[in-house]
N, C-alpha and C positions, 0 to 999 in steps of 0.2 A: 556823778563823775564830773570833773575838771579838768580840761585839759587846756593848758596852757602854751602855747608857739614858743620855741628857746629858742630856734633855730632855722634860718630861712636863706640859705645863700645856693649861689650856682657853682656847681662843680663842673664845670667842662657843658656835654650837652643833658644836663638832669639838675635837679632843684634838690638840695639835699634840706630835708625838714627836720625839725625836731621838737618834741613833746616834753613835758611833764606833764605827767597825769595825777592826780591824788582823785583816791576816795574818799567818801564820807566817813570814815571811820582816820582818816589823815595820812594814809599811807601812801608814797609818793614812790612814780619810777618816772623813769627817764629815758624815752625811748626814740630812736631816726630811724627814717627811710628814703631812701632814692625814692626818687620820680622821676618824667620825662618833663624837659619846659615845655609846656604845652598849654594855653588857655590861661584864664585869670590866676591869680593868688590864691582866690577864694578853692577852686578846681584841685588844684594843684597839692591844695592842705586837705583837703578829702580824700582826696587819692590818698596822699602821704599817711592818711589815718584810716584809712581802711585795708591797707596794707601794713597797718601797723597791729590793727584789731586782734588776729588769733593768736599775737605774742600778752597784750593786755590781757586778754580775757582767760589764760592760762594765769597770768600772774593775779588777777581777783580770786580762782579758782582756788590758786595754793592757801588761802587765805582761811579754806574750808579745817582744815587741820590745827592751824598753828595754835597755841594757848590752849588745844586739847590736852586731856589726861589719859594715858599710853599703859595698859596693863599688858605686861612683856608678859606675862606669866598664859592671860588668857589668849594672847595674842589679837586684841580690841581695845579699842577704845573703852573708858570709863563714861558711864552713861548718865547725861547730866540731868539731875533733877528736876522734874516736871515744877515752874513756878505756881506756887499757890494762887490764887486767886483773892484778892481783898473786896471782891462786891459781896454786898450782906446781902443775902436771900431773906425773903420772910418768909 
């Protein structure tokens, strides 16, 4: 994962943060959260991302689904074929 700082200013008494995040596979979101000003930058952007955490890890999670093959009939998913293997046994 990557996450990247967009956003870092004070709103009143809180530090408002902001993310993009992209996975290894390049999918990107873009997420804020209040915090309190309290402590370094460094502090402050942890916080801001660990209160940001249970929204990311929801949006990797969806990721579990998507480009799947949907049989409406059996009400399942299509079951993707087990990769052959190319090492030669002797």
């Amino acid at each position: 994962m990557k996450y990247i700082v967009k956003m870092f200013q004070d709103e009143g008494d809180r530090k408002l943060v902001g993310f993009q995040v992209a996975d290894p596979k390049g999918n990107n979101l873009a997420i804020n959260r209040f915090v309190p000003k309290s402590g370094t930058n460094e502090e402050m952007i942890a916080a801001a991302l660990e209160a940001a955490q249970p929204e990311i890890d929801e949006w990797l999670a969806s990721f579990s689904v998507i480009g799947r093959e949907w049989n409406a009939d059996a009400g399942a998913f299509v079951a993707v074929p087990a990769a052959e293997s190319s090492e030669v046994t002797e």
